[in-house]
Steps between C-alpha positions, in 0.01 A plus 500: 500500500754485783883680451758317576897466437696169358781436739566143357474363110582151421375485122145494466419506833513907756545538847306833532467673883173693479526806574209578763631212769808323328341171472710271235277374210651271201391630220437427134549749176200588291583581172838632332684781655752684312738836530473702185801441272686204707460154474526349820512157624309569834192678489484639868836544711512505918410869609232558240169620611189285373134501543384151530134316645442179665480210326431212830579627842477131586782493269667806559551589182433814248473640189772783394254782281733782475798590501570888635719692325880455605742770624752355391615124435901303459575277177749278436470256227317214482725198593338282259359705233746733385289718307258588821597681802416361861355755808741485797262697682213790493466824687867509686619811650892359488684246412797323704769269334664298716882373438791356565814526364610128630356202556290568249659825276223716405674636183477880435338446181206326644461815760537716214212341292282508846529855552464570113145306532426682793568869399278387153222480714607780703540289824738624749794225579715442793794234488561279814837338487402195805769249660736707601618341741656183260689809300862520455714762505519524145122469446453785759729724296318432150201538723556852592589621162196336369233633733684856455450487147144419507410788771648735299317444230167501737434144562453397925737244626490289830768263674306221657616201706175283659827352720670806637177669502666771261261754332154251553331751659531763264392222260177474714487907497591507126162282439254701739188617369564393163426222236805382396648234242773277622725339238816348505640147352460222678761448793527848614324472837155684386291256717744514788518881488121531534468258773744654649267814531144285491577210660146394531516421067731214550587520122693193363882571481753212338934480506675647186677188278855547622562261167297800264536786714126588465212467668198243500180684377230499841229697333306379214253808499478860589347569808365822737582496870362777751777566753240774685233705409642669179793340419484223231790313410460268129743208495625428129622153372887492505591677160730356307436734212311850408523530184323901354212514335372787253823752576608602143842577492521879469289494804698271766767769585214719619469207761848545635506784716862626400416461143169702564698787661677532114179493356550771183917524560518236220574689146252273295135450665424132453867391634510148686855595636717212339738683203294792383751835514432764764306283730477652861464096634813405363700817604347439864612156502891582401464780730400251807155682588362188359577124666636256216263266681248700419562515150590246423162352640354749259679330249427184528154608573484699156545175322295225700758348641563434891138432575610193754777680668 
């Protein structure tokens, strides 16, 4: 059996780069795969690690045997069955949301629910806020209070501008060495940003609708890139939603940082921080050591709501 990784899936068929000389075989799935305890929509994600044999090198295709156990994985759920989840990705060392807050708004509830699905997995995150250079003055101000917020609670931010040039290449530094999972929604200049950095990709990039204010989706599936030796770069789909999967509700404050700091405070020991007296949550939040963005994502969060903001 050869080893290989998948660095393309587009349904039933894999893209997997064996491992001894990175040649590209499409391959085929034998039998059922399945993670222990999740329903999921896709069997195998891009960045797994597979053991496969040749079915016709004429052909150049294969037969996926095994899957290796993951280090980790990203879920969101499944688009069209809403009982299953959906594998972003496999075996990522970070992942990096790009937004905008104009032209398209990249609503703080959507980063929110990214970085929630990220820490779940135990995933470090970093925030790139791109086109800066089409921000006002106003949007530069909200800006700066929003990236503040979010590095004080831990989370990496970046200012990025593929036409001033502004903070690309600590973008290109940020990905070095690593495998990392790129997200954003559509419209935010993902595929410009990395061929910006990797020219040689030549990944498709579209115009936002000025009439919708959002972008055109250019990816229809996930795919790994290698920049150079080491660093591995998996393009998402645009995301339009993330909704959680399997967080039960006195769990998902342990997945906000600020929330996990308070972890014990609280006078009752199952308390989801909405009305329950003597919660250390709610005292933080009047006091201002907690965003009201930030709880209020919780909120909305707590009771299933917001999953396409």
């Amino acid at each position: 059996m050869k080893k290989g990784l998948i660095i393309r899936s587009t349904g039933s068929w894999y893209e997997v780069r064996e491992a001894s000389d990175g040649h590209v075989w499409r391959c085929r799935l034998k039998g059922i795969f399945k993670i222990k305890g999740l329903q999921t929509s896709n069997p195998l994600a891009v960045g797994d690690r597979v053991l496969f044999e040749m079915e016709d090198e004429n052909e150049n295709t294969g037969i996926i045997l095994e899957i290796e156990p993951r280090e980790n994985y990203i879920i969101r759920k499944s688009v069209h069955k809403t009982a299953q989840a959906h594998i972003l990705a496999a075996n990522v060392d970070q992942a990096v949301l790009i937004v905008t807050l104009d032209f398209p708004r990249t609503s703080l509830g959507f980063v929110d629910r990214f970085l929630v699905t990220a820490e779940s997995f135990r995933i470090p995150s970093t925030v790139v806020f791109n086109k800066q250079d089409i921000l006002s003055e106003g949007f530069r101000e909200e800006q700066k209070a929003i990236t503040a917020m979010y590095r004080r609670i831990g989370y990496g931010t970046l200012l990025t501008s593929t036409v001033s040039g502004e903070g690309v290449g600590a973008f290109q530094e940020l990905l070095l060495g690593k495998v990392s999972l790129l997200a954003g929604h559509s419209g935010v200049g993902k595929s410009t940003l990395v061929n910006t950095i990797a020219p040689g990709l030549n990944l498709r990039t579209t115009e936002v609708s000025t009439f919708a204010n959002k972008g055109v989706h250019t990816t229809t599936f996930a795919e790994m890139f290698e920049l150079s030796p080491g660093t591995f770069l998996i393009d998402t789909p645009g995301i339009k939603e993330l909704g959680l999967i399997d967080i039960e509700k006195e769990e998902l404050g342990h997945f906000f940082p600020e929330m996990r700091d308070l972890l014990g405070q609280c006078r009752f020991h199952n308390c989801v921080h909405v009305n329950e007296p003597g919660c250390a949550v709610q005292a933080a939040v009047e006091a201002g050591d907690i965003a009201p963005s930030r709880y209020l994502s919780y909120l909305s969060m707590l009771d299933g709501s917001d999953n396409r903001r």
